[in-house]
N, CA, C and O atoms as CSV, one atom per row, in Angstrom:
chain,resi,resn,atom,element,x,y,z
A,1,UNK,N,N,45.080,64.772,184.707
A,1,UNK,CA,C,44.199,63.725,184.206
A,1,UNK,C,C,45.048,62.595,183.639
A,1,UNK,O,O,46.070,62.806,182.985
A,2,UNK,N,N,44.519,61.251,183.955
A,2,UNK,CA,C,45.120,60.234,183.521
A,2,UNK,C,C,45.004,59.740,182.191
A,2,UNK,O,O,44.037,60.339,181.719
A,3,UNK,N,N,45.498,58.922,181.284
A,3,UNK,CA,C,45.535,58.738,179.527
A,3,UNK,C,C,43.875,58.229,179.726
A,3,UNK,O,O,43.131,58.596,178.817
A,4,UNK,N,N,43.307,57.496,180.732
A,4,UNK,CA,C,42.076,56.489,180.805
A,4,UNK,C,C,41.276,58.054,180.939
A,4,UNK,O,O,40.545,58.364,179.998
A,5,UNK,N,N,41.384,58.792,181.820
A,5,UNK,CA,C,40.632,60.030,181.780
A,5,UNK,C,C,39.972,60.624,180.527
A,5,UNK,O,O,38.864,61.003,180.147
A,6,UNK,N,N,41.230,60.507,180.086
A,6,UNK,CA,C,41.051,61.735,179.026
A,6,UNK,C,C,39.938,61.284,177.749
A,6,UNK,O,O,39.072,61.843,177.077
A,7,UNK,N,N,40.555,59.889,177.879
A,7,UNK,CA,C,39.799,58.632,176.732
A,7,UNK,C,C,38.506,58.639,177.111
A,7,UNK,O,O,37.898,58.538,176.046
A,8,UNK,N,N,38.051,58.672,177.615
A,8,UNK,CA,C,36.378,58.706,178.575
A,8,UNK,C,C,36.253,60.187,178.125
A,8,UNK,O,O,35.865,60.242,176.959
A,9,UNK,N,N,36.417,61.145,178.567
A,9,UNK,CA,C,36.188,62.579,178.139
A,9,UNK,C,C,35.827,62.257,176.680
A,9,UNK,O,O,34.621,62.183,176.445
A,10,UNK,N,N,36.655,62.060,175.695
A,10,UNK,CA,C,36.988,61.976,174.342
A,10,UNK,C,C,35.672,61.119,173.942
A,10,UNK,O,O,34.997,61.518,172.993
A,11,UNK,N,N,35.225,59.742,174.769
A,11,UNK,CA,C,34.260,59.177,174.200
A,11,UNK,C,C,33.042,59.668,174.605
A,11,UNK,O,O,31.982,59.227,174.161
A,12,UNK,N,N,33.127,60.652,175.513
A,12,UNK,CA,C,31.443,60.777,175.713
A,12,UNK,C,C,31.293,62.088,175.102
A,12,UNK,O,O,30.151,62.546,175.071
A,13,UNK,N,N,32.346,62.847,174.559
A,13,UNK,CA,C,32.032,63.633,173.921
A,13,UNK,C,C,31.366,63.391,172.356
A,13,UNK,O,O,30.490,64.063,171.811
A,14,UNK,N,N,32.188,62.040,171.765
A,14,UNK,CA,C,31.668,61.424,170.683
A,14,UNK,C,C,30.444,60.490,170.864
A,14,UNK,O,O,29.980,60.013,169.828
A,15,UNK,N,N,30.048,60.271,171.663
A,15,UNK,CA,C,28.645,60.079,171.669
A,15,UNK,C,C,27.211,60.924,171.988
A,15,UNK,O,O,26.079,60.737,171.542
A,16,UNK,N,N,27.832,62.136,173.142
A,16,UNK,CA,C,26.911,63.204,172.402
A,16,UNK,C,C,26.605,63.821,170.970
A,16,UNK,O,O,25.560,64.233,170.467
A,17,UNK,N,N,27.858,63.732,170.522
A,17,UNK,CA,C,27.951,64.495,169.119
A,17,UNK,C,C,26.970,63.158,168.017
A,17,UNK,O,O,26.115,63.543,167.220
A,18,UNK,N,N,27.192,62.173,168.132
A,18,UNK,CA,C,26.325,60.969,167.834
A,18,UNK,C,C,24.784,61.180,168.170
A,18,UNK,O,O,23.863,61.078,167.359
A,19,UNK,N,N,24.694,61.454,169.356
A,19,UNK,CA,C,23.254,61.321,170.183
A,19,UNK,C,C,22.602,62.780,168.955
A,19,UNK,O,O,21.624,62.745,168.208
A,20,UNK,N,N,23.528,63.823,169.165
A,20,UNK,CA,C,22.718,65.283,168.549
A,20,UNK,C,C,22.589,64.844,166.912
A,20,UNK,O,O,21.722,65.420,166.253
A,21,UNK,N,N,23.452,63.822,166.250
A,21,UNK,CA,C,22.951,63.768,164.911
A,21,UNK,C,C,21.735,62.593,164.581
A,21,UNK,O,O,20.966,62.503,163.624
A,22,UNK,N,N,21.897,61.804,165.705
A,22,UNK,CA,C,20.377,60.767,165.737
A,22,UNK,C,C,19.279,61.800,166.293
A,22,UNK,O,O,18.106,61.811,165.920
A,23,UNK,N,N,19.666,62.393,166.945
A,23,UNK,CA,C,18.081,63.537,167.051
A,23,UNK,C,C,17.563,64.319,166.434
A,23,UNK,O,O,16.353,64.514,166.553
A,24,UNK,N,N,18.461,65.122,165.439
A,24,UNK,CA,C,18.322,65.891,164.389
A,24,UNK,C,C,17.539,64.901,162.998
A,24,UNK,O,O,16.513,65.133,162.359
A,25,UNK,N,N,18.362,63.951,162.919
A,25,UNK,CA,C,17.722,62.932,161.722
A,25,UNK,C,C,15.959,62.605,162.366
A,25,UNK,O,O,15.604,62.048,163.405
A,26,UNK,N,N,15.034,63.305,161.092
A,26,UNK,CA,C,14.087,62.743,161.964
A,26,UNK,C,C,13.260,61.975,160.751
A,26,UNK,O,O,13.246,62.152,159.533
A,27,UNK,N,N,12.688,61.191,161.485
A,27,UNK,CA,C,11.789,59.899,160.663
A,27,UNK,C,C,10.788,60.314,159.901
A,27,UNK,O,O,10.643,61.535,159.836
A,28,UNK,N,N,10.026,59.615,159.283
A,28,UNK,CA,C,9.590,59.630,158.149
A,28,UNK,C,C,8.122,59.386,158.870
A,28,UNK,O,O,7.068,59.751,158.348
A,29,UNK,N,N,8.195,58.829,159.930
A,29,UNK,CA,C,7.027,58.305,160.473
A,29,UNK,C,C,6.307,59.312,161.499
A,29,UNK,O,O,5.102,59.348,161.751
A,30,UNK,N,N,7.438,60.214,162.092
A,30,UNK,CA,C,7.146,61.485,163.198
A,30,UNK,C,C,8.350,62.401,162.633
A,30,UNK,O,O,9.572,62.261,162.686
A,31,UNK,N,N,7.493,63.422,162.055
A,31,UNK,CA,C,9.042,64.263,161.484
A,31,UNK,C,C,8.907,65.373,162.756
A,31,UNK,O,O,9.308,66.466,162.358
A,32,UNK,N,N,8.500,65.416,164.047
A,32,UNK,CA,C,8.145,66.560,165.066
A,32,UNK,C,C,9.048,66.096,166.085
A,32,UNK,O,O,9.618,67.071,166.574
A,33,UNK,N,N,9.528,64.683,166.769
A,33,UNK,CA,C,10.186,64.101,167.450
A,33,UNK,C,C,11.478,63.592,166.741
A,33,UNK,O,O,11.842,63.410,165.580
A,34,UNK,N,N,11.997,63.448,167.995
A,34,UNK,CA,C,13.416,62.904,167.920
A,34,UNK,C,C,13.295,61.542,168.109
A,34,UNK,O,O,12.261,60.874,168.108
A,35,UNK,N,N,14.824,61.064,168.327
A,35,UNK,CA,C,14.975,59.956,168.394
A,35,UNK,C,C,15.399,59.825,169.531
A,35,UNK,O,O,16.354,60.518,169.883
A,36,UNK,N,N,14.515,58.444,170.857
A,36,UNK,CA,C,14.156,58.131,172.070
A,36,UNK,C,C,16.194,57.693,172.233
A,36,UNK,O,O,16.853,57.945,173.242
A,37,UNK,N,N,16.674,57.120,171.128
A,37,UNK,CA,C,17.890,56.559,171.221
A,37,UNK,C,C,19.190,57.715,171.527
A,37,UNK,O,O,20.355,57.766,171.922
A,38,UNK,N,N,18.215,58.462,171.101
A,38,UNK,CA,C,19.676,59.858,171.045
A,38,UNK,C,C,19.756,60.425,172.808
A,38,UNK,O,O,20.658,60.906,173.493
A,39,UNK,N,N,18.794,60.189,172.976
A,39,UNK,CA,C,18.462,60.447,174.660
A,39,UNK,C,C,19.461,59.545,175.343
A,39,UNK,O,O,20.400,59.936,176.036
A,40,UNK,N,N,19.152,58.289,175.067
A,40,UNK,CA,C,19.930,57.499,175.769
A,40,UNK,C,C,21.308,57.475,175.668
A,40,UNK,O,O,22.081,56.954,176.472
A,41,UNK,N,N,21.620,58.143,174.506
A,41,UNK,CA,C,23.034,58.163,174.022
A,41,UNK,C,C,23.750,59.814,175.003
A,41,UNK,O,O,24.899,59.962,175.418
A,42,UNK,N,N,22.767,60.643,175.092
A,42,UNK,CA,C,22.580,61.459,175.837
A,42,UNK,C,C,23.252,60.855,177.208
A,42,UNK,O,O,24.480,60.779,177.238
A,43,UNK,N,N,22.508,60.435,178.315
A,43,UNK,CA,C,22.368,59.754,179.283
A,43,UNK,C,C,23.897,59.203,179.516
A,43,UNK,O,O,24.607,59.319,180.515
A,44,UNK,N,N,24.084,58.759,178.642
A,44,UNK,CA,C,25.508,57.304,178.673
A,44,UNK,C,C,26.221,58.788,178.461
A,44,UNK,O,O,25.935,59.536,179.396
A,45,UNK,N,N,26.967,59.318,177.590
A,45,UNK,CA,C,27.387,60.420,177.548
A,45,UNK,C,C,28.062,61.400,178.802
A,45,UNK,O,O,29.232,61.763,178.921
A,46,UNK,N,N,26.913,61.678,179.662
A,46,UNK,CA,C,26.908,62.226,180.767
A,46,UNK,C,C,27.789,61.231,181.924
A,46,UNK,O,O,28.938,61.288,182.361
A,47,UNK,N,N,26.507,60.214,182.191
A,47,UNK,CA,C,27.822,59.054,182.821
A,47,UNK,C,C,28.979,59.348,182.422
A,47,UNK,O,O,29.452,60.367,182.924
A,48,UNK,N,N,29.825,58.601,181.418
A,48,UNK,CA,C,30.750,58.323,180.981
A,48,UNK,C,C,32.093,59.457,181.282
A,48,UNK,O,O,33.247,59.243,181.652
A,49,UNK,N,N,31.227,60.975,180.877
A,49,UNK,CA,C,32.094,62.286,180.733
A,49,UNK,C,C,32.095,62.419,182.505
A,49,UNK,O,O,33.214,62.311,183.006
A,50,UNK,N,N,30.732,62.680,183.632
A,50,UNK,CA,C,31.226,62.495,184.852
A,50,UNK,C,C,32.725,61.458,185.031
A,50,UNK,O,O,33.907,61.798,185.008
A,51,UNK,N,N,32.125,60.161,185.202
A,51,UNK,CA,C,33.129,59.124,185.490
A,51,UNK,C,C,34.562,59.694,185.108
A,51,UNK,O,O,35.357,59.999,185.997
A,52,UNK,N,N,34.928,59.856,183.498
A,52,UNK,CA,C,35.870,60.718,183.335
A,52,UNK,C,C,36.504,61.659,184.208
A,52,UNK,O,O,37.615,61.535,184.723
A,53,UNK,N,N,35.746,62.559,184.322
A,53,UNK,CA,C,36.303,63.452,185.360
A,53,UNK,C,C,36.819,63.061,186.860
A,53,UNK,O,O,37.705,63.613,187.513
A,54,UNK,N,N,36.191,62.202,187.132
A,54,UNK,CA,C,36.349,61.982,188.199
A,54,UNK,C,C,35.417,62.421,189.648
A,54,UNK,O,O,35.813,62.572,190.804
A,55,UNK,N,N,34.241,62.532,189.147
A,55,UNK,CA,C,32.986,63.594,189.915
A,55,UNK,C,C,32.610,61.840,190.944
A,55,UNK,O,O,32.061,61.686,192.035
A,56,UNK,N,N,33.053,61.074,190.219
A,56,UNK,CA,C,32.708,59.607,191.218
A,56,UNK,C,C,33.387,59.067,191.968
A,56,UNK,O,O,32.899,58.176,192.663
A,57,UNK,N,N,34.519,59.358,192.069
A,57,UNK,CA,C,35.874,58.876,193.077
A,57,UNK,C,C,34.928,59.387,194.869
A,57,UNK,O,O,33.920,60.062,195.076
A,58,UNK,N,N,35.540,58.921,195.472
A,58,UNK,CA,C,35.229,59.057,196.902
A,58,UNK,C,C,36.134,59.773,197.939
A,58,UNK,O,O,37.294,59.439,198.180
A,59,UNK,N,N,35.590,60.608,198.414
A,59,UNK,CA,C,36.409,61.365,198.647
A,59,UNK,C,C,36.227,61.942,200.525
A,59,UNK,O,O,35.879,63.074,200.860
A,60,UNK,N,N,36.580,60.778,201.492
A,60,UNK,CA,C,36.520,61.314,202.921
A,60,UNK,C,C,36.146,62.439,203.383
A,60,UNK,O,O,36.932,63.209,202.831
A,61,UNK,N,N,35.165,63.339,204.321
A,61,UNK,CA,C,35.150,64.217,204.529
A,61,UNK,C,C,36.206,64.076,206.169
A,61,UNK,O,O,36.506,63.118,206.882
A,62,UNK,N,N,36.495,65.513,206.224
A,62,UNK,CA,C,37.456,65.706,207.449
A,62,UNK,C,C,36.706,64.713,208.826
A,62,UNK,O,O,37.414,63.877,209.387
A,63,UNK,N,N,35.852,64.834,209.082
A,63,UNK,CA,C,35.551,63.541,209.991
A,63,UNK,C,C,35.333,62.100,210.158
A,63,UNK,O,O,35.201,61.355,211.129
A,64,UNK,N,N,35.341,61.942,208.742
A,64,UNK,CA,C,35.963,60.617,208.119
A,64,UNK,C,C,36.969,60.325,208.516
A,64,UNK,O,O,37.334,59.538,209.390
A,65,UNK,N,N,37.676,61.264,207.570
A,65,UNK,CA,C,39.206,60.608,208.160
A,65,UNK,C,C,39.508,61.069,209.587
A,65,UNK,O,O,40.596,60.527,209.784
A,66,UNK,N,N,39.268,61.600,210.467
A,66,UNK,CA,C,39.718,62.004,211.734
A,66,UNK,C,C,39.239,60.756,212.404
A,66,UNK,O,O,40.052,60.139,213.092
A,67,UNK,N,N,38.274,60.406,212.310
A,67,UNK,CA,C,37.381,59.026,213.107
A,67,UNK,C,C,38.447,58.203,212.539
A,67,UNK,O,O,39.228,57.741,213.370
A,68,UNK,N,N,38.663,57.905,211.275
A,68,UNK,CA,C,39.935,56.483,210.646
A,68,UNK,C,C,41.060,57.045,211.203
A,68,UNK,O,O,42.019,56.365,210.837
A,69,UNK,N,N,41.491,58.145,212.058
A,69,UNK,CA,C,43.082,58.163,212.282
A,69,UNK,C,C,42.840,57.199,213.896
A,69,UNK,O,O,43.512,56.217,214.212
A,70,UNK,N,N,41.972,57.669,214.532
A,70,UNK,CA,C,41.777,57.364,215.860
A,70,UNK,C,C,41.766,55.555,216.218
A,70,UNK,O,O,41.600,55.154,217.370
């Protein structure tokens, strides 16, 4: 994994951990629900930790590249 990798890992882990304490905090106005924001923080999270990994890079299948050698 590259230093940019790892940094992405690192931040979407800190924004889940963010997202789970905005969901836990609950309002005064609906103490039964969460917070719609922690979802989204959720969401970005996931992105971010994929991207990290590298689950988005592109990656030729064998007849891909056999058709590009030709």
């Amino acid at each position: 994994m590259t230093t940019t990798q790892v940094i992405e890992v690192v931040a979407a882990a800190a924004l889940f951990a963010l997202g789970v304490w905005q969901y836990r905090r609950r309002s005064a106005e609906d103490p039964n629900h969460g917070s719609q924001g922690a979802v989204i923080l959720f969401v970005i999270a996931a992105l971010i930790a994929m991207h990290g990994l590298g689950l988005f890079q592109y990656r030729p299948s064998a007849l891909e590249r056999a058709a590009a050698a030709q």
